[in-house]
C-alpha positions, -999 to +999 in steps of 0.1 A: +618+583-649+598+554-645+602+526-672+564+526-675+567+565-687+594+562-707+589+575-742+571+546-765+601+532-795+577+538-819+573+577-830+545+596-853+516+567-848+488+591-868+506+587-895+512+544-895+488+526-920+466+500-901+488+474-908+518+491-897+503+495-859+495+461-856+525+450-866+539+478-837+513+463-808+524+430-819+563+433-818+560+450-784+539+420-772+558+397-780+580+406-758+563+400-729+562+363-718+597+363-719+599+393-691+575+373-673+594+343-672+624+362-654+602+367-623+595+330-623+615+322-587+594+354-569+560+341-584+568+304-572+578+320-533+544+336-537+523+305-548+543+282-521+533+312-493+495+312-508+491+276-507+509+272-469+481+304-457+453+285-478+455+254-466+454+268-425+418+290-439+436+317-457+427+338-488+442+361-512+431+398-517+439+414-550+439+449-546+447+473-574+433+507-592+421+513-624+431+487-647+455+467-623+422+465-602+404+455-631+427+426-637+425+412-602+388+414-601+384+391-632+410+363-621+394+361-588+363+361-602+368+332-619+382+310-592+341+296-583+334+288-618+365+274-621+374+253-591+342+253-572+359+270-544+340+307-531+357+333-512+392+323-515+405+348-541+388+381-535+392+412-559+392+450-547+394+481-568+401+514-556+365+537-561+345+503-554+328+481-579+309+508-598+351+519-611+352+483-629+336+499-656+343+536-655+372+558-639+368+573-605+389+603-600+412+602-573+407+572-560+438+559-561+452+586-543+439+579-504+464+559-485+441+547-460+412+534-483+430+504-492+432+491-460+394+498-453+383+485-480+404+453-468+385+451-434+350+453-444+360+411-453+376+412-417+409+401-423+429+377-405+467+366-407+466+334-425+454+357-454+476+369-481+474+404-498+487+412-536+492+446-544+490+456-580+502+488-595+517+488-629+537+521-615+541+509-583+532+541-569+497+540-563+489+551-524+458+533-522+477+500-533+504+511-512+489+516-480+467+486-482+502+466-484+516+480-455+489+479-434+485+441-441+523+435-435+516+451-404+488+431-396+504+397-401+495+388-436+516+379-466+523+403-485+529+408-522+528+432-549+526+426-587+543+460-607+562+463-639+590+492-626+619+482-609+630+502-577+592+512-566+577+524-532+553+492-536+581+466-543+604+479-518+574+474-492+559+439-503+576+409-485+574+394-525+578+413-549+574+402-586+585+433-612+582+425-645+596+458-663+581+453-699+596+487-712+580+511-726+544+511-740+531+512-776+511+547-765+536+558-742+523+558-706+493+536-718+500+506-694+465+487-699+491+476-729+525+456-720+521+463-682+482+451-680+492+417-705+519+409-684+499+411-648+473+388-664+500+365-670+513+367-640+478+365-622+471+337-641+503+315-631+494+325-594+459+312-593+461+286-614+491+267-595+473+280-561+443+256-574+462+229-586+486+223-554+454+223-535+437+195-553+412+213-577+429+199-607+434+160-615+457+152-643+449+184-664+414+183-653+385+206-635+374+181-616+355+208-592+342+235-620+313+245-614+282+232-645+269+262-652+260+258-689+255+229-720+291+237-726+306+227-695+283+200-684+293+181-719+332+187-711+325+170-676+302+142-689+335+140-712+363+138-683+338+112-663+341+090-695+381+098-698+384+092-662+362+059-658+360+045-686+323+047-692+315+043-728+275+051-721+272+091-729+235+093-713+247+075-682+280+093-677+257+127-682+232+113-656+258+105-627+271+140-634+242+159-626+231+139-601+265+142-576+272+178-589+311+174-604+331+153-620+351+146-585+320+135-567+306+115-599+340+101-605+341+087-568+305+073-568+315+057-600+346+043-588+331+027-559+304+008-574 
Protein backbone atom coordinates (compact mmCIF):
# COMPACT_ATOMS: atom_id res chain seq x y z
CA UNK A 1 0.00 0.00 0.00
CA UNK A 2 1.14 3.27 -0.59
CA UNK A 3 2.30 5.36 2.49
CA UNK A 4 -0.06 8.20 1.30
CA UNK A 5 -3.11 5.51 1.74
CA UNK A 6 -2.10 4.12 4.71
CA UNK A 7 -4.74 4.21 7.45
CA UNK A 8 -4.60 7.83 9.31
CA UNK A 9 -3.03 7.17 13.44
CA UNK A 10 -5.82 8.80 14.62
CA UNK A 11 -9.28 6.70 14.73
CA UNK A 12 -13.12 7.77 15.42
CA UNK A 13 -12.57 11.73 14.30
CA UNK A 14 -16.65 12.45 14.58
CA UNK A 15 -16.40 11.89 17.82
CA UNK A 16 -13.04 14.39 18.79
CA UNK A 17 -14.15 17.78 20.52
CA UNK A 18 -12.77 20.80 18.36
CA UNK A 19 -9.93 21.08 20.37
CA UNK A 20 -8.93 17.55 20.20
CA UNK A 21 -8.63 17.68 16.14
CA UNK A 22 -6.60 20.56 16.19
CA UNK A 23 -4.42 19.40 18.45
CA UNK A 24 -4.43 15.96 15.84
CA UNK A 25 -3.75 18.38 12.51
CA UNK A 26 -1.18 19.92 14.52
CA UNK A 27 0.85 16.96 15.84
CA UNK A 28 0.88 15.47 12.33
CA UNK A 29 2.23 18.74 10.98
CA UNK A 30 4.63 19.10 12.92
CA UNK A 31 6.22 16.54 11.58
CA UNK A 32 6.71 17.67 8.37
CA UNK A 33 9.74 20.04 8.05
CA UNK A 34 11.77 17.56 9.50
CA UNK A 35 10.84 14.98 6.49
CA UNK A 36 11.57 17.74 4.29
CA UNK A 37 14.83 18.34 5.56
CA UNK A 38 15.97 14.66 4.74
CA UNK A 39 15.48 15.35 0.99
CA UNK A 40 17.77 18.38 1.37
CA UNK A 41 20.89 16.80 -0.92
CA UNK A 42 18.14 15.88 -3.94
CA UNK A 43 16.45 19.44 -3.67
CA UNK A 44 20.06 21.18 -3.78
CA UNK A 45 21.01 18.71 -7.20
CA UNK A 46 17.78 20.12 -8.45
CA UNK A 47 18.31 23.95 -7.74
CA UNK A 48 22.16 23.63 -8.99
CA UNK A 49 20.58 21.80 -12.43
CA UNK A 50 17.75 24.76 -12.57
CA UNK A 51 20.13 27.47 -12.18
CA UNK A 52 22.93 25.76 -14.86
CA UNK A 53 19.51 25.47 -17.52
CA UNK A 54 18.37 29.09 -16.46
CA UNK A 55 21.21 30.90 -16.89
CA UNK A 56 21.73 29.33 -20.84
CA UNK A 57 17.56 30.62 -21.43
CA UNK A 58 15.96 27.80 -19.52
CA UNK A 59 12.73 27.51 -17.48
CA UNK A 60 11.03 25.33 -15.15
CA UNK A 61 7.55 23.62 -15.77
CA UNK A 62 5.59 22.52 -12.82
CA UNK A 63 3.23 20.13 -13.77
CA UNK A 64 0.83 18.42 -11.40
CA UNK A 65 -3.04 17.45 -10.96
CA UNK A 66 -5.44 18.42 -8.66
CA UNK A 67 -3.94 19.85 -5.65
CA UNK A 68 -0.13 19.08 -6.50
CA UNK A 69 -1.08 21.19 -9.72
CA UNK A 70 -2.59 23.68 -7.61
CA UNK A 71 0.58 24.11 -5.61
CA UNK A 72 2.81 24.58 -8.64
CA UNK A 73 0.59 27.09 -10.18
CA UNK A 74 0.80 29.46 -7.08
CA UNK A 75 4.73 29.33 -6.53
CA UNK A 76 5.26 30.02 -10.14
CA UNK A 77 2.86 32.48 -10.08
CA UNK A 78 4.57 34.37 -7.85
CA UNK A 79 7.98 34.40 -9.35
CA UNK A 80 6.96 38.13 -11.48
CA UNK A 81 5.78 39.83 -8.47
CA UNK A 82 8.41 38.52 -6.72
CA UNK A 83 11.64 38.82 -8.65
CA UNK A 84 10.54 40.78 -11.61
CA UNK A 85 11.37 37.92 -13.82
CA UNK A 86 8.15 36.63 -16.37
CA UNK A 87 8.07 33.30 -17.94
CA UNK A 88 10.69 31.54 -16.09
CA UNK A 89 8.65 29.28 -13.76
CA UNK A 90 5.54 28.20 -15.53
CA UNK A 91 2.60 26.18 -13.80
CA UNK A 92 0.45 23.44 -15.53
CA UNK A 93 -2.50 21.52 -14.17
CA UNK A 94 -4.04 18.62 -15.57
CA UNK A 95 -7.95 19.70 -16.90
CA UNK A 96 -6.36 23.32 -17.66
CA UNK A 97 -6.80 26.41 -15.74
CA UNK A 98 -10.62 26.29 -15.26
CA UNK A 99 -9.45 22.80 -12.63
CA UNK A 100 -7.44 25.45 -10.29
CA UNK A 101 -10.63 26.01 -8.81
CA UNK A 102 -12.87 22.92 -9.25
CA UNK A 103 -12.05 19.07 -10.01
CA UNK A 104 -12.07 17.82 -13.49
CA UNK A 105 -12.72 14.19 -13.69
CA UNK A 106 -10.31 12.20 -15.16
CA UNK A 107 -7.93 14.26 -16.06
CA UNK A 108 -5.28 12.97 -14.46
CA UNK A 109 -5.64 9.86 -16.07
CA UNK A 110 -4.38 10.66 -19.95
CA UNK A 111 -0.79 9.83 -20.33
CA UNK A 112 -0.21 11.89 -23.29
CA UNK A 113 -1.92 15.27 -22.07
CA UNK A 114 0.91 16.09 -19.99
CA UNK A 115 3.21 16.28 -22.65
CA UNK A 116 0.77 18.39 -24.82
CA UNK A 117 -0.02 20.59 -22.60
CA UNK A 118 4.01 21.02 -22.25
CA UNK A 119 4.32 21.91 -26.07
CA UNK A 120 1.73 24.53 -26.51
CA UNK A 121 5.01 26.76 -24.61
CA UNK A 122 7.24 24.98 -27.21
CA UNK A 123 9.78 23.45 -25.18
CA UNK A 124 13.30 23.36 -25.63
CA UNK A 125 16.22 21.35 -23.72
CA UNK A 126 17.75 23.90 -21.59
CA UNK A 127 14.27 23.79 -19.84
CA UNK A 128 13.62 21.76 -16.73
CA UNK A 129 10.37 19.89 -15.95
CA UNK A 130 9.10 19.04 -12.11
CA UNK A 131 6.64 16.52 -11.92
CA UNK A 132 4.37 16.52 -8.88
CA UNK A 133 2.19 13.83 -7.60
CA UNK A 134 1.79 13.30 -3.99
CA UNK A 135 1.09 9.39 -5.06
CA UNK A 136 3.42 9.42 -7.59
CA UNK A 137 1.19 7.67 -9.84
CA UNK A 138 -0.57 10.06 -11.69
CA UNK A 139 -0.29 9.26 -15.77
CA UNK A 140 -0.70 12.68 -16.72
CA UNK A 141 2.33 13.71 -14.45
CA UNK A 142 3.97 10.71 -15.43
CA UNK A 143 3.92 10.88 -19.07
CA UNK A 144 4.72 14.50 -19.12
CA UNK A 145 8.09 13.39 -17.30
CA UNK A 146 9.09 10.94 -19.57
CA UNK A 147 8.43 12.57 -22.56
CA UNK A 148 10.62 15.55 -21.39
CA UNK A 149 13.44 13.18 -20.30
CA UNK A 150 13.14 12.04 -23.68
CA UNK A 151 13.24 15.36 -25.11
CA UNK A 152 16.41 16.51 -23.47
CA UNK A 153 15.16 18.37 -20.44
CA UNK A 154 15.87 18.04 -16.79
CA UNK A 155 13.77 16.16 -15.18
CA UNK A 156 12.34 16.06 -11.77
CA UNK A 157 9.48 14.97 -9.74
CA UNK A 158 8.32 16.10 -6.34
CA UNK A 159 6.14 12.94 -4.46
CA UNK A 160 5.72 11.89 -0.86
CA UNK A 161 5.80 7.76 -1.51
CA UNK A 162 8.87 6.09 -1.76
CA UNK A 163 9.34 3.44 -4.58
CA UNK A 164 6.89 5.25 -7.21
CA UNK A 165 6.48 4.92 -11.07
CA UNK A 166 7.19 8.84 -11.11
CA UNK A 167 10.39 8.75 -8.85
CA UNK A 168 11.77 5.84 -10.51
CA UNK A 169 11.46 7.88 -13.92
CA UNK A 170 12.63 11.47 -12.86
CA UNK A 171 16.41 11.99 -13.24
CA UNK A 172 15.80 13.83 -9.50
CA UNK A 173 13.76 12.71 -7.50
CA UNK A 174 12.84 14.34 -4.08
CA UNK A 175 10.26 11.93 -1.86
CA UNK A 176 9.37 13.17 1.17
CA UNK A 177 7.14 10.23 2.70
CA UNK A 178 5.24 12.28 5.42
CA UNK A 179 3.14 9.14 6.54
CA UNK A 180 -0.04 8.94 6.76
CA UNK A 181 -2.70 11.71 6.67
CA UNK A 182 -4.96 13.20 9.44
CA UNK A 183 -8.14 12.02 7.03
CA UNK A 184 -6.62 9.15 5.69
CA UNK A 185 -5.93 9.45 1.96
CA UNK A 186 -6.60 13.25 2.19
CA UNK A 187 -3.10 14.43 0.86
CA UNK A 188 -3.96 18.33 0.34
CA UNK A 189 -2.86 17.71 4.27
CA UNK A 190 0.92 16.44 5.20
CA UNK A 191 1.64 15.64 1.45
CA UNK A 192 0.33 19.19 -0.08
CA UNK A 193 2.39 21.20 3.17
CA UNK A 194 5.33 19.43 2.52
CA UNK A 195 5.44 20.07 -1.59
CA UNK A 196 4.94 23.83 -0.65
CA UNK A 197 7.91 23.60 1.27
CA UNK A 198 9.74 21.99 -0.93
CA UNK A 199 8.51 24.35 -3.86
CA UNK A 200 9.32 27.04 -1.92
CA UNK A 201 13.15 26.11 -1.15
CA UNK A 202 13.40 25.40 -5.03
CA UNK A 203 12.27 28.77 -6.34
CA UNK A 204 13.45 30.74 -3.87
CA UNK A 205 17.29 29.63 -4.05
CA UNK A 206 16.69 29.44 -8.06
CA UNK A 207 16.15 33.37 -7.60
CA UNK A 208 18.69 34.09 -5.29
CA UNK A 209 21.73 32.25 -7.17
CA UNK A 210 20.62 34.19 -10.10
CA UNK A 211 20.95 37.57 -8.64
CA UNK A 212 17.27 38.56 -7.72
CA UNK A 213 18.05 38.82 -4.15
CA UNK A 214 20.79 41.21 -2.49
CA UNK A 215 21.63 40.67 1.07
CA UNK A 216 18.01 39.36 2.05
CA UNK A 217 16.46 41.78 -0.24
CA UNK A 218 13.89 41.95 -3.42
CA UNK A 219 15.78 44.18 -5.08
CA UNK A 220 13.66 43.23 -8.55
CA UNK A 221 9.94 42.87 -7.00
CA UNK A 222 7.76 44.16 -8.83
CA UNK A 223 5.67 47.74 -6.98
CA UNK A 224 2.53 46.79 -7.43
CA UNK A 225 0.77 48.32 -4.29
CA UNK A 226 1.41 51.14 -1.21
CA UNK A 227 2.61 48.15 0.60
CA UNK A 228 5.46 47.24 -1.48
CA UNK A 229 6.41 50.48 -2.79
CA UNK A 230 7.01 51.62 1.09
CA UNK A 231 9.12 48.35 1.75
CA UNK A 232 11.33 49.36 -1.36
CA UNK A 233 11.50 53.12 -0.58
CA UNK A 234 12.68 51.29 2.82
CA UNK A 235 15.52 48.96 1.28
CA UNK A 236 16.73 52.21 -0.97
CA UNK A 237 17.23 54.00 2.40
CA UNK A 238 18.85 50.66 4.06
CA UNK A 239 20.93 50.20 1.04
CA UNK A 240 22.09 54.01 0.47
CA UNK A 241 21.92 55.58 3.20
CA UNK A 242 19.34 58.16 2.18
CA UNK A 243 17.75 59.60 5.19
CA UNK A 244 15.14 61.78 2.94
CA UNK A 245 11.86 59.45 2.80
CA UNK A 246 10.20 61.71 -0.14
CA UNK A 247 13.36 61.53 -2.08
CA UNK A 248 14.24 57.85 -1.64
CA UNK A 249 10.24 57.30 -2.70
CA UNK A 250 10.81 59.63 -5.76
CA UNK A 251 14.00 57.80 -7.18
CA UNK A 252 12.03 54.58 -6.76
CA UNK A 253 9.26 55.27 -8.87
CA UNK A 254 11.02 56.97 -11.21
CA UNK A 255 13.79 53.83 -12.24
CA UNK A 256 11.15 51.20 -11.41
CA UNK A 257 13.11 48.93 -8.51
CA UNK A 258 15.14 49.17 -5.93
CA UNK A 259 18.14 47.57 -8.12
CA UNK A 260 17.84 50.25 -10.74
CA UNK A 261 17.21 53.20 -8.11
CA UNK A 262 19.98 51.80 -5.93
CA UNK A 263 22.44 52.04 -9.03
CA UNK A 264 21.34 55.53 -10.19
CA UNK A 265 21.83 56.43 -6.59
CA UNK A 266 25.07 54.98 -6.22
CA UNK A 267 26.52 56.72 -9.16
CA UNK A 268 25.70 60.13 -8.48
Amino acid sequence: MRQTEQNSLYQDLEKMSTAELLEGINAEDRKVPEVVAGSIPQIARLVDGIVERMERGGRVFYIGAGTSGRLGITDASEILPTYGLDGAFIGIIAGGDGAIRRAVEGAEDDPGQGWKDILAFGPKPEDTVVGISASGGAPYVLGAVRKGREAGMLTSCITCNEGSPLASEAEISVVAVVGPEFVTGSTRMKAGTATKLILNMISTSVMIRLGHVKGSHMVDMQLTNKKLVDRGTRMIMEETGITDYDYARSQLIRYGSVRAAVDAISKV
